[in-house]
VOGU-3710 file (C-alpha; in Angstrom, 3 decimals, decimal comma):
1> xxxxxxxxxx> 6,130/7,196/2,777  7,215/7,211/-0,921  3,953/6,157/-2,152  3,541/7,335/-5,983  0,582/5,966/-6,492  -2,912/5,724/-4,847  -6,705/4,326/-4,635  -9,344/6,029/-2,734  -12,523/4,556/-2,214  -15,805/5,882/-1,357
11> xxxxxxxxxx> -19,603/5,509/-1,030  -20,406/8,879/-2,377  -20,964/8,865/-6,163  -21,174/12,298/-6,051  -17,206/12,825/-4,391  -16,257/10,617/-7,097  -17,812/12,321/-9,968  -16,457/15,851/-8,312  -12,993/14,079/-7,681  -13,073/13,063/-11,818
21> xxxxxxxxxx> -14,155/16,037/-13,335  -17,953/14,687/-13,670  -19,567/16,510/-11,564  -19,139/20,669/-10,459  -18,787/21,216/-6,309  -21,548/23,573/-5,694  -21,357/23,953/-1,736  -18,698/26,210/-0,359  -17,284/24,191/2,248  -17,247/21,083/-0,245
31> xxxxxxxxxx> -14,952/23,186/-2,522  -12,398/23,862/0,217  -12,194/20,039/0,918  -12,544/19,345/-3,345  -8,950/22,359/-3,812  -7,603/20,265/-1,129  -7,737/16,915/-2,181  -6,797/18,051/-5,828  -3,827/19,688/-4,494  -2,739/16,699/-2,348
41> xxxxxxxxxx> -3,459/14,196/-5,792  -1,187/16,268/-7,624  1,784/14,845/-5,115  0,981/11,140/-6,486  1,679/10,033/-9,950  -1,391/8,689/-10,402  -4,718/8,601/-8,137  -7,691/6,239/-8,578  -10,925/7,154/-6,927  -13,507/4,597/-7,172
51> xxxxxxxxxx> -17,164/4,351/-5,633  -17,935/1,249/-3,412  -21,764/0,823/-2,398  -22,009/0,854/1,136  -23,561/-1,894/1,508  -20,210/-3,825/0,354  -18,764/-1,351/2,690  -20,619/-2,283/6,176  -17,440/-1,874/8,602  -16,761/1,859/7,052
61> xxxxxxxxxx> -20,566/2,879/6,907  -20,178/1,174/10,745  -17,711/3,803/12,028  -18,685/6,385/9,696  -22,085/6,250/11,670  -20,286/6,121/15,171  -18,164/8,492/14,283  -21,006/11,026/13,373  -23,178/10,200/16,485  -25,752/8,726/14,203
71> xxx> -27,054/4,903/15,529  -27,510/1,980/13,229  -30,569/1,053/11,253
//
């Protein structure tokens, strides 16, 4: 795509602390994702990950819920 640069945004604090260097991945499986994503940031020239509340989020907290079989409300 030739993208060099790149903004993720998410409703977990906690990714974006781990993402930043804030926060130390504990869980096992979370660190495979966490040695992922840092090796696929280190293709971009820069990477911004920023927290959005989910409740300024509702259509991604929407599908995020279908997604995971989990109902509304």
């Amino acid at each position: 795509m030739g993208a060099r640069r790149i903004t993720c945004r998410t409703d977990s604090q906690l990714v974006v602390g781990q993402m930043n260097g804030d926060f130390q991945v504990k869980e096992e499986q979370l660190l495979r994702y966490f040695h992922r994503a840092t090796e696929l940031a280190r293709s971009f020239d820069k990477v911004d990950i920023q927290h959005i509340p989910r409740e300024e989020n509702t259509r991604a907290d929407m599908l995020s819920k279908l997604s995971s079989g989990k109902e509304k409300g």
